[in-house]
N, C-alpha and C positions, 0 to 999 in steps of 0.2 A: 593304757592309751594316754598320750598327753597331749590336751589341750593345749594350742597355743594361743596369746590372747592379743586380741583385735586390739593396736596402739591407734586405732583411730576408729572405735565404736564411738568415741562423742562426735568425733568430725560426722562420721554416717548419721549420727542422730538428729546434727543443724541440720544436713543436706536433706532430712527426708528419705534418703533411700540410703538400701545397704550394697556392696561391689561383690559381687561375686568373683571377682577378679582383682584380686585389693593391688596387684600390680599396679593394673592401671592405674588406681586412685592415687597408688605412687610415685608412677610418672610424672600427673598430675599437679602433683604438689613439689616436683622437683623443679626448680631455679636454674637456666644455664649455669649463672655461678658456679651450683655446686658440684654437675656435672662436667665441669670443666677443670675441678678439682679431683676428679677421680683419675685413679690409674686404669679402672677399665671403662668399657663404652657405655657409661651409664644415662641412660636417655632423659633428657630432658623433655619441659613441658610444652615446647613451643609447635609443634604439630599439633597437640591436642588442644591448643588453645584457635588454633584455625577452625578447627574442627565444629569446638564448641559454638565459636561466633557461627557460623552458618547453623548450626541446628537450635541456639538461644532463638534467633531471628525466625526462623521458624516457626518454633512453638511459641513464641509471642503473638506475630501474627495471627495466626492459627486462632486463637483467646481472643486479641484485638477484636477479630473480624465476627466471631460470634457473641462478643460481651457488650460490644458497642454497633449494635446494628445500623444505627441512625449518625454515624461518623464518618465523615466523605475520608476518599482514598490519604489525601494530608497531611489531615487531622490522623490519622489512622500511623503513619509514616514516621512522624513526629512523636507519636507517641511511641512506637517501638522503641525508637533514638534516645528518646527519654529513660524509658526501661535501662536499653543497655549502651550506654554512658561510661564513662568510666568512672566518674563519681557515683552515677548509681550502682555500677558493679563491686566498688573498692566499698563501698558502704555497706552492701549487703554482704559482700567478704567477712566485715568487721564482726558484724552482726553475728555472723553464724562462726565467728576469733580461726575462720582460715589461715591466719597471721601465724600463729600457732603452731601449726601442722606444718610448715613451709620448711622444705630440705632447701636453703640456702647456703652459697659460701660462704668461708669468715668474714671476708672485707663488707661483703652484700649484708650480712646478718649486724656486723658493728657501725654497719653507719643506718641503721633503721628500715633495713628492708622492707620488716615485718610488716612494718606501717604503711610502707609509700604505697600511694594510691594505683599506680602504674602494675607493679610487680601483683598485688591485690587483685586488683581487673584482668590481667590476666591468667591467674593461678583457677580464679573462680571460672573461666571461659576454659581452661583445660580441662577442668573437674567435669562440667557440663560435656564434653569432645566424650571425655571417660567416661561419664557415664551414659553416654550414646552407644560407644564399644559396647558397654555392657550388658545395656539392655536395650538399647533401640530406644526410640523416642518416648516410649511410656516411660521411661527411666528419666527423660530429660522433664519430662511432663510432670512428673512426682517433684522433681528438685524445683522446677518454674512455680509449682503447687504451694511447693515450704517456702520459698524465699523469696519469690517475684507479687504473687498475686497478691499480699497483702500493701504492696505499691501500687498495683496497676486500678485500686480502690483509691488510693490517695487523689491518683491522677485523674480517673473520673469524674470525683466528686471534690474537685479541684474548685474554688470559688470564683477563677478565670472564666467558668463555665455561663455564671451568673453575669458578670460583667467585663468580656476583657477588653473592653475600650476604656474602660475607668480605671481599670488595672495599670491596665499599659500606661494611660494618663499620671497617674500616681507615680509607679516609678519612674517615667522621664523627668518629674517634674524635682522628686527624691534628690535627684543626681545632677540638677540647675540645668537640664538639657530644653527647657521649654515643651509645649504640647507638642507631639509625635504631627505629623503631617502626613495626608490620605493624598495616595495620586494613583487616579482612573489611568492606567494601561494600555484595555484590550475591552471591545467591546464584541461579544461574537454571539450566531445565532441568526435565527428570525424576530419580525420584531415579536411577536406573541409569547417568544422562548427565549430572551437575552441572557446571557453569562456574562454579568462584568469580575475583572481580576484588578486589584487594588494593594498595590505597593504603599506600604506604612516605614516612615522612617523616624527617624529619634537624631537630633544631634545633627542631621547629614548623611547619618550613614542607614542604610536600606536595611532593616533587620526580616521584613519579611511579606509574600505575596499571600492573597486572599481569594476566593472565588466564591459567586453567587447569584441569585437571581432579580437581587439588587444592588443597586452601588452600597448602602447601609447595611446588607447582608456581606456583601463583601470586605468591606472595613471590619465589620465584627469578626469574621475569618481571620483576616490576615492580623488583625493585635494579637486574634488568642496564638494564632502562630509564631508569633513575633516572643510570645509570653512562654513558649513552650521551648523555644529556640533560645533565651534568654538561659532560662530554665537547666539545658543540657549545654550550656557555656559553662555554665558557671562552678 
């Protein structure tokens, strides 16, 4: 009997899980490029990469909503966005040398494919589609387990948490924009129950809204929003 040997047991070993279906993973990791190079109908990864965004979002949430009990809806929203980024994707790509494994065409592989943050972020959102195929979401859940949750601890114990009106202060001030400016919205409720919502801007330009049960609760919201949105720009 002979063995045939897994050319992507290290790629299954970053990922956390193994494919029972190594096709897929193959998909996966295929570039229009290079199936646009082929003579037969070789599938590329851009359905699986649909795939993957809806069930990443998911099973983040899913984490979000049980790791952080005390994080309004937002807070909560921002931070998925944060997760999956395309720099946070194309990062955690690197991380786990996705780059590597990628069936690219010539032209796409000699001008640095491997690298571009773009082709990354999406190769890694196929892998997740695939291995959703494969295994259903405990599959996607094992991959979010090896690759995500050790961010999703960054982002928590993020030091925006401690102050993000000083935060925010800091770097408007970093970049000559002067102090960010707080502007009362919307005031809603009874008076016993009030919700004010609090636009923070930088420069002129509105980088983000805030909600709370004070106007100072509400400024604090909406910097660290403004800091978390900053965050998944950049």
């Amino acid at each position: 009997m002979i063995l045939r040997r897994n050319p992507y047991k290290k790629l299954e070993h970053a990922l956390g899980y193994r494919f029972r279906k190594r096709r897929l993973l193959e998909q996966a990791i295929t570039h229009p490029s290079f199936a646009h190079e082929q003579t037969d109908a070789t599938p590329d990864n851009q359905r699986l990469e649909f795939l993957g965004d809806a069930a990443l979002g998911l099973v983040a949430a899913a984490l979000l909503y049980r790791n952080q009990p005390d994080a309004p809806e937002g807070m909560l929203t921002k931070m998925r966005s944060l997760l999956s980024s395309t720099k946070a994707l194309a990062d955690i790509a690197r991380d786990a040398e996705l780059g590597d494994h990628l069936r690219l065409g010539r032209g796409e592989d000699r001008g640095g494919g491997r690298i571009r943050p773009t082709i990354l972020a999406d190769a890694l959102e196929a892998v997740i589609g695939a291995a959703f195929l494969d295994g259903g979401l405990r599959a996607v859940e094992r991959i979010f387990h090896t690759l995500f949750e050790p961010r999703m601890t960054d982002i928590a114990g993020s030091p925006w948490h401690d102050n993000p009106k000083g935060e925010l202060q800091e770097w408007s001030q970093r970049r000559g924009s002067g102090a960010p400016h707080y502007r009362l919205i919307r005031e809603e409720g009874p008076p016993h129950q009030r919700t004010f919502t609090v636009s923070v801007a930088v420069g002129g330009d509105v980088l983000a809204e805030g909600s709370g049960a004070t106007k100072r609760e509400a400024e604090t919201q909406a910097a660290l929003n403004a800091l978390i949105h900053l965050r998944v720009s950049s």
